[in-house]
N, C-alpha and C positions, 0 to 999 in steps of 0.2 A: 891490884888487890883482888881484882876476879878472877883471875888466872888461878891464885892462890885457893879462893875456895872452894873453887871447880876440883884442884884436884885433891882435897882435902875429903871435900864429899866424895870425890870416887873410891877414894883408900877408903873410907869408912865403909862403901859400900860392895867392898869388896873383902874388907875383910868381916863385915858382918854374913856375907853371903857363903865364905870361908868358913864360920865357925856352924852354919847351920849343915847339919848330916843332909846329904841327896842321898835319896833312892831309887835305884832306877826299877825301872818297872819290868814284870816279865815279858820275853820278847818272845815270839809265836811267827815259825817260818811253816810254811807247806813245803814239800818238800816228795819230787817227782822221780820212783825207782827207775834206776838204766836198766831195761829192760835184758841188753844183752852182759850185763856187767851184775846181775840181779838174782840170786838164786837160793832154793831151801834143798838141801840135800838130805836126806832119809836114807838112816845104811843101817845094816846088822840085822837082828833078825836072827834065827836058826840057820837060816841059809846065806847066812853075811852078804845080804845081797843090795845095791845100791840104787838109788832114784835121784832123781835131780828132776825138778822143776822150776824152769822161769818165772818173775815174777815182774806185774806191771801194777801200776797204780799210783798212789800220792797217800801220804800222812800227814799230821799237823805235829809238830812237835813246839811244845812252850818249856823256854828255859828261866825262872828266876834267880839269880848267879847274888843277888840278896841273902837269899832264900836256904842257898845250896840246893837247890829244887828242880826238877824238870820231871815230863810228862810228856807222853804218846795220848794226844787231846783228842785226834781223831784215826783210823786209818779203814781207807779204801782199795786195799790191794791183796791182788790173787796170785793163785799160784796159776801154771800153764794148764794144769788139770789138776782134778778131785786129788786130796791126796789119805788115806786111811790113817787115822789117828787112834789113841786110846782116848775115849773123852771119861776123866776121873768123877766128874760130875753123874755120868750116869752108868757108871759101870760099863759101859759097853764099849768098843771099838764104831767109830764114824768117819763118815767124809764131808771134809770140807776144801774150799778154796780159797776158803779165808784168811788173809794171814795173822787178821786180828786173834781169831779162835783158835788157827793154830799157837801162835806163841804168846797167846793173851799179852797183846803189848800195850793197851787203855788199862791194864790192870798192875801191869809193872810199875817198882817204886826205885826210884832213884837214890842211890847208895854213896853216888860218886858226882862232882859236878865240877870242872874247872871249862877254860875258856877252849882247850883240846879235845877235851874227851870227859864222857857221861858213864856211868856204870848204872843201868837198872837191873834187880831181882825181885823176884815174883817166888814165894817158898809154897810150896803148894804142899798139904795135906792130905793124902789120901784114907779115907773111911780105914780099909787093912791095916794101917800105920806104915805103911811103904811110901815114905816121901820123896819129894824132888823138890829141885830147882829150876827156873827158867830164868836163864843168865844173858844179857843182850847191851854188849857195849857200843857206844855208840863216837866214832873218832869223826874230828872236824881237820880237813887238811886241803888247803886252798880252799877252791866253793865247791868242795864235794864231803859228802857228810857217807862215811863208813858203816855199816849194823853187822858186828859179828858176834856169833854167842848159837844159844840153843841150849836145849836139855834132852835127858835121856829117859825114856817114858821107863815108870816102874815095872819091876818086873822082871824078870830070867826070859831071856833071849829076845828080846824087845829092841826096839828101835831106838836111835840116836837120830835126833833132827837140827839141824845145823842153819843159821842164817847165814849167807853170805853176799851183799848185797853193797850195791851203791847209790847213792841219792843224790840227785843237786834241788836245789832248789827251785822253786817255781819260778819264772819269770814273770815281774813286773810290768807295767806301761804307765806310763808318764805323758800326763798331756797340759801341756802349759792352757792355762787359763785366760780370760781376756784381761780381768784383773793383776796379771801377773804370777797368780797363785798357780800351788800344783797340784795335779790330781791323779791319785794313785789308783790304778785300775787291777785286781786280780782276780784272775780265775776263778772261781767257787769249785770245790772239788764234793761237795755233797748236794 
């Protein structure tokens, strides 16, 4: 007869666990540029002329797949050198090495979300009425995460800037505890 109510209570509490909606929460990877696999290319111009610079560094990316949501939470990464921008914000042409400023990626809003692949756009307004876009897709394929996209600065005979990059992820450490318990040890990247 115990037997019987043993699993009597487990069905119940299995399908009461059943009927209650989970949610899982958003999930938040850092995530470290392959330097040689890593790059923003800058072409056109009056003179059709091309740059490529290397990029190193780490960003945080949170995805809530609830949500259909994700976000560029933090990023710390450069290019190999200065690179000359239009910045719309102040009217003038500047240098950065940023790659957050270059392709405002904390400002990008996510369009697209599945368990492959992200789509973020960013619609920028320029003061003149000459707007743009800054497009930045983001593909997951085995433990290497893709960023390709870019926009085209406003303007007649202006620049195209390209992300072409690749990420893996940060490496964890694990250290067993005396208790048994685990403990997950990660880099801080700010």
């Amino acid at each position: 007869m115990k037997c019987g109510n043993i699993s009597i209570m487990s069905a119940m509490f299995v399908l009461c666990m059943w009927s209650v909606p989970v949610k899982a929460t958003p999930v938040t990877t850092i995530y470290e540029f392959v330097p040689d696999q890593s790059e923003v290319i800058k072409s056109g111009g009056f003179w059709g002329r091309r740059y490529t610079y290397s990029i190193e560094g780490q960003f945080q990316l949170t995805v809530d797949y609830d949500a259909d949501a994700a976000s560029f939470d933090q990023v710390n990464a450069t290019t190999s050198e200065p690179v000359l921008y239009f910045d719309v914000e102040s009217g003038h042409y500047a240098l950065t090495q940023s790659l957050n400023v270059l392709f405002q990626m904390t400002e990008l809003e996510s369009t697209y979300v599945s368990d492959t692949q992200i789509d973020f756009l960013l619609e920028i307004e320029c003061p003149w009425g000459e707007n743009y876009d800054i497009r930045i897709r983001a593909t997951f394929m085995d433990d290497l995460l893709y960023l390709t996209g870019g926009f085209h600065e406003p303007g007649y005979d202006t620049y195209q800037f390209d992300l072409d990059a690749v990420a893996v992820p940060e490496p964890a450490t694990f250290f067993l505890l005396g208790a048994g318990g685990l403990l997950l040890i990660r880099k801080r990247i700010f």
